[in-house]
N, C-alpha and C positions, 0 to 999 in steps of 0.2 A: 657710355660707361655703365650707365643703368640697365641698358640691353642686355650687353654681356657678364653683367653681375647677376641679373635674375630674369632673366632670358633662355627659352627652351636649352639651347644650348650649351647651359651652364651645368646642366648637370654629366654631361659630356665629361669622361677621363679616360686615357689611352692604358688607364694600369685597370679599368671594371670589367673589359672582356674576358680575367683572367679570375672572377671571384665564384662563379656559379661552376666551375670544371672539374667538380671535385672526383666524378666518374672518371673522367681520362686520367685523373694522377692517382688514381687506383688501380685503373689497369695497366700504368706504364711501370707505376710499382709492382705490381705481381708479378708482369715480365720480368722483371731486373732480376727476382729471389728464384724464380724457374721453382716454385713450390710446385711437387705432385697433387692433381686434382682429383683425389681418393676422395669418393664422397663416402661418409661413412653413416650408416643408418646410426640414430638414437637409440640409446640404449633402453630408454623406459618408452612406453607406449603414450603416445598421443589421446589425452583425456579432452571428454569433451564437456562443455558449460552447460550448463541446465540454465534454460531461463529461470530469470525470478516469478515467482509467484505473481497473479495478479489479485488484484482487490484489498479491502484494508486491511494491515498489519494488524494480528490479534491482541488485544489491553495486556497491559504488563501483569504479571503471576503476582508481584509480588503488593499488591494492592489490594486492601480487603474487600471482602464479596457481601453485599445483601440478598440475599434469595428473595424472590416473591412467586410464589406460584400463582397461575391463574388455571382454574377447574374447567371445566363444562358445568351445566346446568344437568341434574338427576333425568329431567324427561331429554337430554341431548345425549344421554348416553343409553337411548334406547333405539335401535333399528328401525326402519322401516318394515323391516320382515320379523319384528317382534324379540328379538333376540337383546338379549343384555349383551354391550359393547366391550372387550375387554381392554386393560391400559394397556398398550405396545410401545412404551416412551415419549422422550421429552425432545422439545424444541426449544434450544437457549441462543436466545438474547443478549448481549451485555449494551449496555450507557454505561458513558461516564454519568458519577454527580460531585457535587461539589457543596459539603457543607460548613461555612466559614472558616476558609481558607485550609479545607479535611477535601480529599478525593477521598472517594471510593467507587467502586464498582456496583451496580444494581444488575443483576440477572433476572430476568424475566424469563420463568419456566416456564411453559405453556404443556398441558398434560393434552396425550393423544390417545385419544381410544380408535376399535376394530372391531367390528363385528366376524369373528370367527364362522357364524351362519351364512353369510351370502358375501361376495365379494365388491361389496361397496366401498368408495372410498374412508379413508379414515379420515375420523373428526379432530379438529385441535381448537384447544380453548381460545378464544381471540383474546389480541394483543389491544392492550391499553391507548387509548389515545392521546398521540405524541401530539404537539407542540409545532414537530417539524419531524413530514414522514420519513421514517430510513435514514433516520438521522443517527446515531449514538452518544446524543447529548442530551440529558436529561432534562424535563424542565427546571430544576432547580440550578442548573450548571448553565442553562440561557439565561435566569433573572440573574444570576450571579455576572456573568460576562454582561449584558448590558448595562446594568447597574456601574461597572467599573467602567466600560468605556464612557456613558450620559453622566450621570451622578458623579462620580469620581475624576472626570474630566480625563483620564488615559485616553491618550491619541489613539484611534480607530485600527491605524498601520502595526500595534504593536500586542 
């Protein structure tokens, strides 16, 4: 009795050869209505999907900004071939930070000079040392987060 209560066999029913045929009672229904098979082109044109972007979504606008600029040094903005280098723009940065329980934004400008004399590459002021490289966490926003997960005992997962 055991067997055939939970026994391969038990899943055996003479009405399940008739649940997966939803194709043949589509097509016996079509036949029955004798519909014309007018295929009729769409009227609007076929668009196609642009991938998503890759790499990180950029900080929200509406968060306030700190500027900091970082320079060259006066004798780094002087050529090899003697020529004073002119500014040709900036290079921007953002981190988050986080000052008691304040977000904002820190941009890090880096100014870029060019020697207009000889086709050297151009100079950019170097970037501050992070914490954690290529990150966009500031170090104030990592003592902040470790602080709350060790000190403040928040579970690590949240």
């Amino acid at each position: 009795m055991k067997l055939k209560r939970f026994g391969k066999s038990s899943e055996k029913d003479p009405g399940q050869c008739e649940l997966f045929d939803e194709a043949e009672q589509l097509s016996e229904h079509s036949e029955e209505h004798d519909c014309p098979e007018d295929i009729t082109e769409p009227s609007e044109p076929l668009t196609t999907v642009s991938k998503p972007k890759r790499g990180r979504k950029p900080l929200p606008d509406h968060l306030p900004r700190v500027v900091q600029e970082q320079d060259l040094e006066d004798s780094d903005k002087i050529c090899d071939c003697g020529c004073q280098k002119t500014y040709i723009g900036d290079q921007v940065n953002e981190q988050l930070d986080i000052i008691l329980a304040q977000i904002q934004v820190i941009q890090h400008r880096r100014k870029q000079y060019a020697c207009q004399g000889c086709t050297s590459a151009p100079a950019t002021a170097s970037m501050p040392v992070q914490p954690i490289p290529k990150s966009n966490a500031s170090p104030g926003l990592l003592a902040y987060v470790i602080t709350a997960k060790f000190q403040d005992a928040l579970p690590l997962y949240r």
